[in-house]
Structure formats: structure tokens, C-alpha cells
C-alpha positions in Angstrom: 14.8 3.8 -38.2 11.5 2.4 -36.0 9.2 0.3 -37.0 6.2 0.8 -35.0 3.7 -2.2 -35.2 -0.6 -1.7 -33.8 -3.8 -1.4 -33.9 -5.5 1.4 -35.8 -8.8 0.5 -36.0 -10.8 -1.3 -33.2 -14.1 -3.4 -34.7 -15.9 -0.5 -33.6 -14.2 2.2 -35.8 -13.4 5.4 -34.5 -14.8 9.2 -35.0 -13.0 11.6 -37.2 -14.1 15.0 -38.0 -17.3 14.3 -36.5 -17.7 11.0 -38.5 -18.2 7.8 -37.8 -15.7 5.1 -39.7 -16.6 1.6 -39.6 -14.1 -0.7 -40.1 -16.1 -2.6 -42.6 -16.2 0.5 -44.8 -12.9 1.4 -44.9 -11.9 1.0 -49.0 -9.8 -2.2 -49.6 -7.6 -0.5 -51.9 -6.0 3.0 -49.8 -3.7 5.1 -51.9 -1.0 5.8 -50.5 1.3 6.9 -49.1 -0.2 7.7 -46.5 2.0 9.5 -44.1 2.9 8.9 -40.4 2.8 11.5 -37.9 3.2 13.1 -34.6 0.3 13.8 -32.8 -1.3 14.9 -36.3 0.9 17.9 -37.3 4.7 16.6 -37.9 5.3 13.9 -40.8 7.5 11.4 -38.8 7.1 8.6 -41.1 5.4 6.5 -43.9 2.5 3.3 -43.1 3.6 0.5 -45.3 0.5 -2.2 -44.6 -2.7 -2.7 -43.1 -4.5 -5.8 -42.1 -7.5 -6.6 -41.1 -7.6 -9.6 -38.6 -10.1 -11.7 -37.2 -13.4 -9.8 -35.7 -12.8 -6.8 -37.9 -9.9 -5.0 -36.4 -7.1 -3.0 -38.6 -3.6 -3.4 -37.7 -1.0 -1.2 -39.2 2.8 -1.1 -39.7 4.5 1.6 -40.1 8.6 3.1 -40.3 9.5 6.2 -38.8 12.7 8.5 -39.7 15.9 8.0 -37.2 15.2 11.2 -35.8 12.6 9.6 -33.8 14.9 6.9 -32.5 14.4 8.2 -29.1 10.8 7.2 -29.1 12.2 4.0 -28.4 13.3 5.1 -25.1 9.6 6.4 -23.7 8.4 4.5 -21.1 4.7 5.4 -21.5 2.2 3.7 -24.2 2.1 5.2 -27.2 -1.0 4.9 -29.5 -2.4 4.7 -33.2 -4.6 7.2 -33.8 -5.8 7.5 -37.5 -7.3 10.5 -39.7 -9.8 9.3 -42.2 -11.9 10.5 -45.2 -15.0 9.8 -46.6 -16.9 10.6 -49.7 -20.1 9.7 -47.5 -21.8 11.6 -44.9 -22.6 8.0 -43.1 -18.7 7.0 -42.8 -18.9 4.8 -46.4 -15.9 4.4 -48.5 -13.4 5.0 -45.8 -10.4 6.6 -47.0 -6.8 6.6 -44.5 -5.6 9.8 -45.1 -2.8 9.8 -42.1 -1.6 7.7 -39.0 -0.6 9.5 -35.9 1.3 8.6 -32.7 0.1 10.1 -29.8 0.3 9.5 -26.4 -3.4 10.2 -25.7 -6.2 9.1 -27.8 -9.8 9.1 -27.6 -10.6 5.6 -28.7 -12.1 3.5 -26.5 -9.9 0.4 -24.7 -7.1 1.3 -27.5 -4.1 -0.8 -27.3 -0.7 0.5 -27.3 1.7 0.3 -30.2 4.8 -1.8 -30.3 8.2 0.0 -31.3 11.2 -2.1 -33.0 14.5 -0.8 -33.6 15.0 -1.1 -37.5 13.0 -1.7 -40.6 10.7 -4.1 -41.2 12.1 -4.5 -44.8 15.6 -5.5 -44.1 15.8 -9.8 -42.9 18.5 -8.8 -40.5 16.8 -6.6 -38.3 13.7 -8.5 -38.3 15.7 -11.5 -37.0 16.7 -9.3 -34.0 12.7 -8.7 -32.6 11.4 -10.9 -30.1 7.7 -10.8 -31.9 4.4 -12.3 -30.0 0.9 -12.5 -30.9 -0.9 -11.1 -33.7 2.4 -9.3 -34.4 3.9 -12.3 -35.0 1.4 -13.5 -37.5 1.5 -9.9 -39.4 5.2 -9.2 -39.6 6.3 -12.5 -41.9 3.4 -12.1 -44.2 4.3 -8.1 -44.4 7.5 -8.7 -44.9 6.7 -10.5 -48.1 4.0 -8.4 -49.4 6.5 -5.8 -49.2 8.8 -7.4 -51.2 7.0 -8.4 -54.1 4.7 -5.0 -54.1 6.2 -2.1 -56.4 7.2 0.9 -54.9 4.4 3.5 -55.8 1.4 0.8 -55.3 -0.9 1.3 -53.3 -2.0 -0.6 -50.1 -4.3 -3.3 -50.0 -5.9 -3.9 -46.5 -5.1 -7.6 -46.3 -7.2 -10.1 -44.7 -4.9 -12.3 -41.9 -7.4 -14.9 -41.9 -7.9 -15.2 -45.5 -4.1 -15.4 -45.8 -4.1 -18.5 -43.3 -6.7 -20.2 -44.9 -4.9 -19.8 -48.3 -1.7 -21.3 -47.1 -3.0 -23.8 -45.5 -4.4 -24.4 -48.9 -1.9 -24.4 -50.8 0.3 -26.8 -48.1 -2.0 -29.5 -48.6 -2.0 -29.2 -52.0 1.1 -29.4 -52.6 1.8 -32.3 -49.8 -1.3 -34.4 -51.6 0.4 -34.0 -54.7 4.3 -35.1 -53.8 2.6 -38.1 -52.9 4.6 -41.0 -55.1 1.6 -42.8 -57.0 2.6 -46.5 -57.7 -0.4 -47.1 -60.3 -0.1 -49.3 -63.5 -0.8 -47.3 -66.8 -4.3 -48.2 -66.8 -5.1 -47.1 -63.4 -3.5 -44.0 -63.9 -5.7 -42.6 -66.3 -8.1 -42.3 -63.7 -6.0 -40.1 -61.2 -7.4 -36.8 -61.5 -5.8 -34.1 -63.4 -5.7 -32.1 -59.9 -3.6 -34.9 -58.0 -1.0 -35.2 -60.6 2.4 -33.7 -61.0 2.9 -30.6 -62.3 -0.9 -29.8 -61.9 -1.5 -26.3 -61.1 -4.6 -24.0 -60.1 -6.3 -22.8 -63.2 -5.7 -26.3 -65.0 -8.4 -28.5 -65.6 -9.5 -30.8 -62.6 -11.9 -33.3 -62.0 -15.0 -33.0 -59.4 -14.4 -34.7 -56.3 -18.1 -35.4 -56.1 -19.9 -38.5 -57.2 -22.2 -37.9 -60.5 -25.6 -39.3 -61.1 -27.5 -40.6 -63.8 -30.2 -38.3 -64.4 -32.0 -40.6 -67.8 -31.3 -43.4 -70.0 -32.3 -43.2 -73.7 
């Protein structure tokens, strides 16, 4: 098995059946699966995620049957190069409907795919890919979506930077907390709910903002 790692979507979008696709318009919620092929005709191949990264651009990752094990042996690029569907004439409400690998593809400045022996799934052959770049940053986070999504779900374009932003989050959070608080009982009462033990989000907190008397009866 291959998994094959890229981008399918530039910020710019790509043409498809004569229409325009904007990123941006591409629905957040694709059904799937949506199948992987060769050069559009032979399935070759399931895409598990897609994520969006910073400036708008949709990487995918995809596996790909052993029979096309010796893919790993071409020494030319190979490219994504999607098939869409819209329910709008103007390219709205995007819809994947397949991703093909092709050695040739219209898009403009495309970049070529990476192809890693084994599945993305499986801990022991990730441990065995020398990852760089945004493939780095996707492949971890992936890796765990995969794991906790069921089966016959289907895929949510992720956002890479919201994803950062929500573990750094939750990292400080959890580091301002384990802080050991040597307050008497009295001063303790006034930590806030959010900086105690055991607090979680969804519990009530106090605002971190100073309040202001607006009148005095």
C-alpha cells in the first residue's frame, strides 16, 4: 500500500467541466468516499483527509491498492488533479467527487505529490517516513483524525491553522492550571473557577476583565 501525500487545490481553484472551483467554496463537509484514481478512469485508491492550510490551499492524503506499489519507483513528478461538482453554475458548494494521479495536469505552478511506502493508518509505517514541511504538520494530526473518525463518516476539510491555534490553546491551559496554588482558604475563594483543578471548558468561569460600576442607589 502507498500513501500518497499533496496538494489538490491551489488558492486559486482549478477548472472542472468548464467550471471554476474556488477553494473557499468547496463544502466543509465532502461525502465520501471519494475515490482515487489513475489519470481519471481506473479507481487505484481511496482519499482519507483534506486540509485546508494557511492562504487557502487543500492538501489531500490519500492510500492506494499494492498494485500500484511500483508507482513508487517513477522518477518523474506525479500530480493531484481533482474532479469536482457543483450544484451552482458560479463554482458554489463545491463537491470532491474524485482525486486523480496524473503525470500531466493543467493547473497552474502545481506541486508534485509525495509517495510513502505504507499506510498512513498503521504507527509503524509512519515511523519509517522522513516527513518535511507542511507534510509534517498534516500527517500527525491525520493520523489521529483517522483514528477517532468512524468508518463510513464523511470528510471534514480541516483547517491546519485552526488546529494549531487550538492546541496551543489547550497547552496553556492545561500548563496554567498544573500550577501548584499555595493560597490560604480565604484567598482561594477568589481563584477563578477556570484556573482550578479539574476545571474544564463548558464549566462556569470568571471574566478576566475588570468590571465597572455603572450606578449607586
Amino acid at each position: 500500500m502507498i500513501t500518497i501525500i499533496g496538494e489538490a487545490f491551489d488558492p486559486l481553484g482549478h477548472s472542472w467541466n468548464l467550471r471554476k472551483v474556488d477553494t473557499a467554496e468547496l463544502r466543509s463537509r465532502q461525502e465520501g468516499p471519494i475515490p482515487l484514481t489513475l489519470d481519471h478512469t481506473e479507481i487505484a485508491g481511496e482519499v482519507l483527509t483534506l486540509t485546508r492550510i494557511k492562504r487557502g490551499a487543500v492538501y489531500a492524503i490519500a492510500v492506494a491498492f499494492d498494485e500500484c506499489d511500483p508507482l513508487l519507483a517513477v522518477d518523474e513528478p506525479i500530480y493531484f488533479s481533482p474532479g469536482t461538482d457543483t450544484r451552482a453554475r458560479d463554482g458554489g458548494d463545491g463537491r470532491v467527487i474524485e482525486l486523480a494521479l496524473c503525470l500531466r495536469t493543467a493547473r497552474v505552478a502545481a506541486r508534485p505529490v509525495e509517495l510513502h511506502a505504507g499506510d498512513i493508518r498503521s504507527s509503524s509505517d509512519r515511523g519509517r517516513w522522513a516527513l518535511r514541511g507542511i507534510a509534517d504538520q498534516i500527517v500527525p494530526r491525520a493520523a489521529e483524525e483517522l483514528r477517532c473518525r468512524p468508518r463510513d463518516a464523511p470528510i471534514q476539510i480541516t483547517d491546519l491553522e485552526q488546529q494549531k491555534w487550538l492546541e496551543r490553546e489547550n497547552e496553556r491551559r492545561t500548563t496554567y492550571i498544573s500550577e501548584p496554588l499555595n493560597l490560604t482558604p480565604e484567598q482561594a475563594t477568589r481563584v477563578p473557577p477556570q484556573a482550578r483543578s479539574g476545571w474544564q471548558p463548558g464549566m462556569i468561569e470568571w471574566s478576566n476583565h475588570r468590571g465597572q460600576v455603572l450606578r449607586v442607589s
